[in-house]
C-alpha positions as CSV (number, residue, x, y, z in Angstrom):
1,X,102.5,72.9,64.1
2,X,101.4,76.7,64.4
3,X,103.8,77.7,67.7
4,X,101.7,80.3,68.9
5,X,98.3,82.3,67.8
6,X,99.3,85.9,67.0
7,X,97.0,88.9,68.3
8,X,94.2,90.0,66.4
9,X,95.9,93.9,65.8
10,X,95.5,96.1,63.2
11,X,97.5,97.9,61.7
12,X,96.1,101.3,63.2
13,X,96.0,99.2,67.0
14,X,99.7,98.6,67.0
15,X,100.7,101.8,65.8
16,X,98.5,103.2,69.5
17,X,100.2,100.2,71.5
18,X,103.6,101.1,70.6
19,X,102.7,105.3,71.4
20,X,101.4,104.3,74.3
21,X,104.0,102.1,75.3
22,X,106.6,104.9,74.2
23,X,104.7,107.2,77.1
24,X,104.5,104.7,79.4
25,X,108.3,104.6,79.4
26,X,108.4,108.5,80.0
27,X,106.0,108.1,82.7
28,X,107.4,105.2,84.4
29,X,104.2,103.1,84.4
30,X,101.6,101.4,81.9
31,X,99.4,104.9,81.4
32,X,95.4,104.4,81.9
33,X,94.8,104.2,78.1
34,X,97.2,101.5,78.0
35,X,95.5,100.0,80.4
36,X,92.1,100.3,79.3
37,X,93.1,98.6,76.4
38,X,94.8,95.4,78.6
39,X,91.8,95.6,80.7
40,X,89.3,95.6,77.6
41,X,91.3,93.0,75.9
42,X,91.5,90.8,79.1
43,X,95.2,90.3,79.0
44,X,95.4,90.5,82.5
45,X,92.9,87.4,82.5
46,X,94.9,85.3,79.9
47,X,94.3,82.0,81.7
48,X,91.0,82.9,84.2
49,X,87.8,80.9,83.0
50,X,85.0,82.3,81.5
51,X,83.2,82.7,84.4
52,X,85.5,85.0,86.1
53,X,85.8,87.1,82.6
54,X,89.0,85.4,81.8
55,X,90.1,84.3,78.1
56,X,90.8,80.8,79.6
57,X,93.3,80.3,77.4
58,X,95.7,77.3,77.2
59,X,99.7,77.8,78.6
60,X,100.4,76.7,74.7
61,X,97.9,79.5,73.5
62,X,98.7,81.9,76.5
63,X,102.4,82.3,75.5
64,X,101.8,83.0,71.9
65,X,100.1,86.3,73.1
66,X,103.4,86.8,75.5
67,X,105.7,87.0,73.1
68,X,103.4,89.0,70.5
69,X,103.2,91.3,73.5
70,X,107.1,91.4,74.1
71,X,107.4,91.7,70.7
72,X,105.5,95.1,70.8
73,X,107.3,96.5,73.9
74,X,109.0,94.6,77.0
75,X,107.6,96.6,79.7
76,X,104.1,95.5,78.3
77,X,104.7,91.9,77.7
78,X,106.6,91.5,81.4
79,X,103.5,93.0,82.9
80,X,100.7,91.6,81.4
81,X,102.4,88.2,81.6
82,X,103.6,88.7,85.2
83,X,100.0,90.2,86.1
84,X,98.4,87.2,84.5
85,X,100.3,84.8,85.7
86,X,99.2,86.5,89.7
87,X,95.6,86.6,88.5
88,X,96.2,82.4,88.0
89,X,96.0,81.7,91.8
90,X,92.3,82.3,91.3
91,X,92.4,78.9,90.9
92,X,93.9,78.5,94.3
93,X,91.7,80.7,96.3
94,X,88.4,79.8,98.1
95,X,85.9,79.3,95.3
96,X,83.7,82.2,96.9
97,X,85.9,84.7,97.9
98,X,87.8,84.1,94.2
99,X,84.4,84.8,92.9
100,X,83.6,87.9,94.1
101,X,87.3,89.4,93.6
102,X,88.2,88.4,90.0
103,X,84.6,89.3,88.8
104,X,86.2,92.8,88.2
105,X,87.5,93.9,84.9
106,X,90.2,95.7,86.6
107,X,91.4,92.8,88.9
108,X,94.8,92.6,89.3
109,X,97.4,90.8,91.4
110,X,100.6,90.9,91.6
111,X,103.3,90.5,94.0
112,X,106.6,88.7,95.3
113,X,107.8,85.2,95.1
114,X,110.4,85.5,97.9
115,X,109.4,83.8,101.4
116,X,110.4,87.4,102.9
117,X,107.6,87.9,105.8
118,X,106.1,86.3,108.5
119,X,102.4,85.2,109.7
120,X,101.4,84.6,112.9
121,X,99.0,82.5,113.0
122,X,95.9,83.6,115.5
123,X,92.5,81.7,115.7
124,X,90.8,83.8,113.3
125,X,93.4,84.1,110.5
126,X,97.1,85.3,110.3
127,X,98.7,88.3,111.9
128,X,101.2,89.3,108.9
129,X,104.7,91.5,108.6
130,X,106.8,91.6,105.8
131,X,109.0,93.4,103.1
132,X,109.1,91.9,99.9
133,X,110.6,93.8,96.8
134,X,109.8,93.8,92.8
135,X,106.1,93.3,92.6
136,X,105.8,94.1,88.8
137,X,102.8,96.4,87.8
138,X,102.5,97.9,91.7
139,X,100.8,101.4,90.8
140,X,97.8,99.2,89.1
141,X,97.5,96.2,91.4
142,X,94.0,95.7,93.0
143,X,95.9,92.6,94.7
144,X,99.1,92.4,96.2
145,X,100.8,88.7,96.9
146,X,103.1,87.8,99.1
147,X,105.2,84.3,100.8
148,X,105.3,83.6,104.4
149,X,106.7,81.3,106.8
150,X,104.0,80.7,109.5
151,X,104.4,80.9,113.1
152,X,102.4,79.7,116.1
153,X,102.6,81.0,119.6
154,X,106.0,82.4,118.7
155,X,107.4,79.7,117.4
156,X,107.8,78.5,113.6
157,X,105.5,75.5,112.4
158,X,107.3,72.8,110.6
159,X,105.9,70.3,108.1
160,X,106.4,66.6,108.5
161,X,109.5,66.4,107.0
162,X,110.8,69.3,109.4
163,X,111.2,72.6,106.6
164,X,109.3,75.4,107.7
165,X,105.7,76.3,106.6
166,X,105.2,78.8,104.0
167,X,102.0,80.0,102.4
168,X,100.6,82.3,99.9
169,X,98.7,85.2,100.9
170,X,97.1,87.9,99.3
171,X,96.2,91.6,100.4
172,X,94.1,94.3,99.5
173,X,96.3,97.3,97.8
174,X,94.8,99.8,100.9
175,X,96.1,97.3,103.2
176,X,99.6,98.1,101.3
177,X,102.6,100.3,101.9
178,X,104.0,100.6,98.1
179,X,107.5,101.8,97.9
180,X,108.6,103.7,95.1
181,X,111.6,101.9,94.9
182,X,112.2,100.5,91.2
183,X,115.1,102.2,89.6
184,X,116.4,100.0,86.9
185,X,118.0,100.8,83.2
186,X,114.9,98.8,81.4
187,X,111.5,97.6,81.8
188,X,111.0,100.8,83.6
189,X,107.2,101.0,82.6
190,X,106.7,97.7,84.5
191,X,107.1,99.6,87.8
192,X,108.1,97.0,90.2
193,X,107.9,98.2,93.0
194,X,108.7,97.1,97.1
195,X,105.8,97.0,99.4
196,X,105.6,96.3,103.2
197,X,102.5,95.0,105.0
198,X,102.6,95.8,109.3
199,X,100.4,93.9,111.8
200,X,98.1,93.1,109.4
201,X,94.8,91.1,110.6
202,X,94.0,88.6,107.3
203,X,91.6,86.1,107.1
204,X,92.1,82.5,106.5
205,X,90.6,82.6,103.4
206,X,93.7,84.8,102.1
207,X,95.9,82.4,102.5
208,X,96.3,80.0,99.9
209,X,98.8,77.3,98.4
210,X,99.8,77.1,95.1
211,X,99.3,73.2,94.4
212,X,97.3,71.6,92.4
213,X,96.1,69.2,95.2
214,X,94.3,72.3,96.9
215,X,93.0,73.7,93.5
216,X,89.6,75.3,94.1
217,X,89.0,75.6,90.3
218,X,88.9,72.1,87.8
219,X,90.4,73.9,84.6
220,X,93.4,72.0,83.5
221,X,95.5,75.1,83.8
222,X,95.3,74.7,88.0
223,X,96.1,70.9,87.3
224,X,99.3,72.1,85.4
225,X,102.7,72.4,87.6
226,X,103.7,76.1,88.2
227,X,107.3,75.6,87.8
228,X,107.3,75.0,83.6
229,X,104.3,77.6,83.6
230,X,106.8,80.4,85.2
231,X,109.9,79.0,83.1
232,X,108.4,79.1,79.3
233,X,106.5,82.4,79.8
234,X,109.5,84.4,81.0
235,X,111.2,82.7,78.3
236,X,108.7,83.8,76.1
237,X,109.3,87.2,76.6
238,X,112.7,87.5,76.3
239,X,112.0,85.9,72.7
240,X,109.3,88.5,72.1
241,X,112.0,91.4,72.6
242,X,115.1,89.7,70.8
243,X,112.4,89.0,67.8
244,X,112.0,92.9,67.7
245,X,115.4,93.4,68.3
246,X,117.4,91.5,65.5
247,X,114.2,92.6,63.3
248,X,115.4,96.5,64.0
249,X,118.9,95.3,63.7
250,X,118.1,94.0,60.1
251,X,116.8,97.3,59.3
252,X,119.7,99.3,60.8
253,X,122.1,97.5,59.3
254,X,120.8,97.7,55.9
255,X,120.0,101.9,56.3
256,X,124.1,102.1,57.0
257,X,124.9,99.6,53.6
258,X,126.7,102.7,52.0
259,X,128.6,104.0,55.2
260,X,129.9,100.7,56.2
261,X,130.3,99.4,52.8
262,X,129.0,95.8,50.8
263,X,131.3,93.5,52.6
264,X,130.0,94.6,55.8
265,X,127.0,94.6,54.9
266,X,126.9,91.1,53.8
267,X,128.7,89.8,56.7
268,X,126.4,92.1,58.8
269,X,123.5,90.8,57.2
270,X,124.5,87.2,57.4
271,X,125.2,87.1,61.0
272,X,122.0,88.1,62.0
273,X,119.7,85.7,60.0
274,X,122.4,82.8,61.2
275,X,121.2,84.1,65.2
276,X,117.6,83.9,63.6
277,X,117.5,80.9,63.0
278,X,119.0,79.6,65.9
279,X,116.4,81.5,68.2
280,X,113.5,80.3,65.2
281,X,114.9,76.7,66.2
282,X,114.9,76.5,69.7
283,X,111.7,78.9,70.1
284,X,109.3,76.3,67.7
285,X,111.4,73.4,70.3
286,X,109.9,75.7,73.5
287,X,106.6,75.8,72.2
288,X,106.0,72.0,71.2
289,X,107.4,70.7,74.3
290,X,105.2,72.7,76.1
291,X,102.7,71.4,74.2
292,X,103.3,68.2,74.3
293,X,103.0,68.6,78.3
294,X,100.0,70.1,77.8
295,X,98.9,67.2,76.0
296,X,100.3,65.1,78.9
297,X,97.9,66.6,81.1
298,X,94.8,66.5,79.5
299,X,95.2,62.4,78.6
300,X,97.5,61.5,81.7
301,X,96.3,64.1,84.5
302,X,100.1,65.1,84.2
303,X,102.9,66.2,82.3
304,X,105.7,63.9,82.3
305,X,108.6,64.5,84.6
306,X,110.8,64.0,80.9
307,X,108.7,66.9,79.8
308,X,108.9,68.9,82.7
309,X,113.0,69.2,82.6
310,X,112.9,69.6,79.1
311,X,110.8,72.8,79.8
312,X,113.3,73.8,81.8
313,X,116.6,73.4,79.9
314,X,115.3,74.7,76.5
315,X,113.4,77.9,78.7
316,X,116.8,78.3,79.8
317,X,119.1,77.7,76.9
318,X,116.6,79.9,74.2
319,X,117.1,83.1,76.9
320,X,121.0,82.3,76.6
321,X,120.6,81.9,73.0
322,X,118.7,85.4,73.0
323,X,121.4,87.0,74.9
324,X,123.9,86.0,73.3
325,X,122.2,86.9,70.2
326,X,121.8,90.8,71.5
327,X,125.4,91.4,72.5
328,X,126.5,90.0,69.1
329,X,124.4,92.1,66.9
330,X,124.4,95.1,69.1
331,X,127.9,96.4,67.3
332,X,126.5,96.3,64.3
333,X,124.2,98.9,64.5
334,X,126.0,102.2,65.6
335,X,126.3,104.9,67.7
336,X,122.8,106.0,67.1
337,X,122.3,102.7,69.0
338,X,123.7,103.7,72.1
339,X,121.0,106.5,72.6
340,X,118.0,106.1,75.6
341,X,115.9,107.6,72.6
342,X,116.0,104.9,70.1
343,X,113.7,102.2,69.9
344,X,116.7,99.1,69.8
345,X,118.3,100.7,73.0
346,X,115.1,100.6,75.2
347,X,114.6,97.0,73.8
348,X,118.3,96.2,74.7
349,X,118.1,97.8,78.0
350,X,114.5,95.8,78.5
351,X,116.2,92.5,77.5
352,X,119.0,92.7,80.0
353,X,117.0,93.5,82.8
354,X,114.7,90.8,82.5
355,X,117.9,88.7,82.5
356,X,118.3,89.5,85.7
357,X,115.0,87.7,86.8
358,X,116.7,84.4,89.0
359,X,114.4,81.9,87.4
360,X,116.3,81.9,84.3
361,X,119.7,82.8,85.3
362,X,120.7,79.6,86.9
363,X,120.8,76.0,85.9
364,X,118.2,74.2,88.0
């Protein structure tokens, strides 16, 4: 099978991503005709329906634009895909208030997974505080969201089997204290910023739970579980960049054939396709599994618990596979390599940041 449907870019459209994407490093953030482009695109709305605007794309269709975007720059591809990703829980708000929010061409949420504030809960909504840090594409967010444990008359509610109760929220960006915070070696255009909310009055209806029991929206993608969803499109994106990556190295490697000699060259040249093809392999692996689980769903109201782990080992072992592939081939490309300037380092610096994201880091 086709593992992925590339973007529609021309020649000319690539060449005005990758500028832009070269200032939005400089600046520190995607710059507004970068975003205009997202925003006219709908990247942002990769898997909202059509009647929010959305693409509604599939999760096997949705990462095939992930890793094209990756491919083109990192700090792109982590934002659009951890923008789109936020913009999902459409599908978990209040059918209503989702409506009138994500009708916008400019919507865009974006947040923190950690469980690192606290709701009180009042009788006409929550009463919030928290601190929560790396909310990827802050200066552009329309949306900020956010995990609490909630609290009742001082004291912490418990579920049934006695574990805290934590839910989703979501705040408007006035409502938000960003903190200019994110200082990192790559991925520096994605802007991830901390942000603090204080006494803040929020309505029930911004409170949500990311289930698909307490869907609001009947596409399959609310019916599919979040975990795989999070797990293949980081993994995704790590491919898109170490695709770019050992394509540059290629080229590097073959511009310094008379410095370093034929041998070397050959050897060089061999190594790389050999971690090619071990990223080609497990990368066409991610993508039908996930679409076999995809599959799953749409016959069985499910994917299989088999396909879910399998998600989830290959996500993990292709990012390995990728890094491992970067450190190996970095050598071979020179000093010229080592400079913040060139086009390899800032995708090596990218790479190794988003290894740093804990959903991938670990074994489950």
């Amino acid at each position: 099978m086709n593992k992925k449907q590339p973007l529609a870019l021309s020649k000319d459209q690539l060449e005005l991503l990758r500028r832009l994407c070269k200032q939005a490093e400089q600046k520190s953030t995607l710059p507004n005709a970068l975003l205009k482009i997202v925003y006219q695109e709908k990247w942002f709305k990769l898997f909202l329906p059509k009647a929010y605007e959305g693409l509604g794309l599939s999760l096997p269709e949705a990462l095939g634009y992930e890793e094209d975007l990756a491919y083109i720059d990192g700090s792109l591809g982590w934002t659009v895909t951890l923008c789109a990703g936020a913009n999902l829980f459409a599908g978990y708000i209040h059918s209503r208030k989702a409506a009138s929010i994500f009708s916008s061409p400019k919507v865009c949420f974006g947040g923190s997974g950690a469980v690192s504030g606290v709701a009180q809960k009042t009788k006409d909504g929550y009463l919030v505080n928290g601190f929560w840090r790396y909310a990827t594409g802050a200066p552009h967010l329309t949306h900020f969201t956010a995990n609490c444990t909630i609290e009742e008359n001082g004291s912490p509610v418990l579920k049934d089997d006695g574990s805290p109760e934590i839910r989703s929220f979501f705040f408007n960006k006035r409502d938000v204290t960003i903190h200019e915070d994110w200082d990192t070696m790559g991925l520096i255009a994605t802007a991830g910023h901390s942000f603090s909310v204080k006494d803040l009055k929020v309505p029930f209806d911004q409170s949500f739970l990311i289930d698909a029991a307490h869907a609001s929206l009947s596409d399959p993608i609310y019916q599919y579980p979040f975990m795989p969803l999070a797990e293949s499109t980081i993994a995704v994106n790590t491919l898109g960049m170490t695709r770019h990556f050992t394509e540059l190295a290629q080229d590097i490697v073959a511009n310094r054939q008379s410095k370093i000699g034929a041998t070397a060259y050959e050897s060089a040249i061999e190594r790389i396709g050999a971690e090619q093809q071990k990223i080609n392999q497990l990368s066409a692996q991610l993508y039908q599994l996930v679409q076999t689980s995809w599959e799953e769903l749409l016959s069985k109201g499910q994917p299989s618990k088999k396909s879910i782990k399998k998600i989830a080992d290959t996500s993990r072992l292709l990012v390995n596979t990728c890094r491992t592939a970067v450190t190996t081939l970095y050598p071979y490309c020179g000093l010229a390599a080592t400079s913040s300037a060139s086009e390899i380092n800032r995708i090596f610096r990218d790479i190794f940041t988003a290894s740093q994201h804990g959903l991938l880091a670990f074994q489950r």
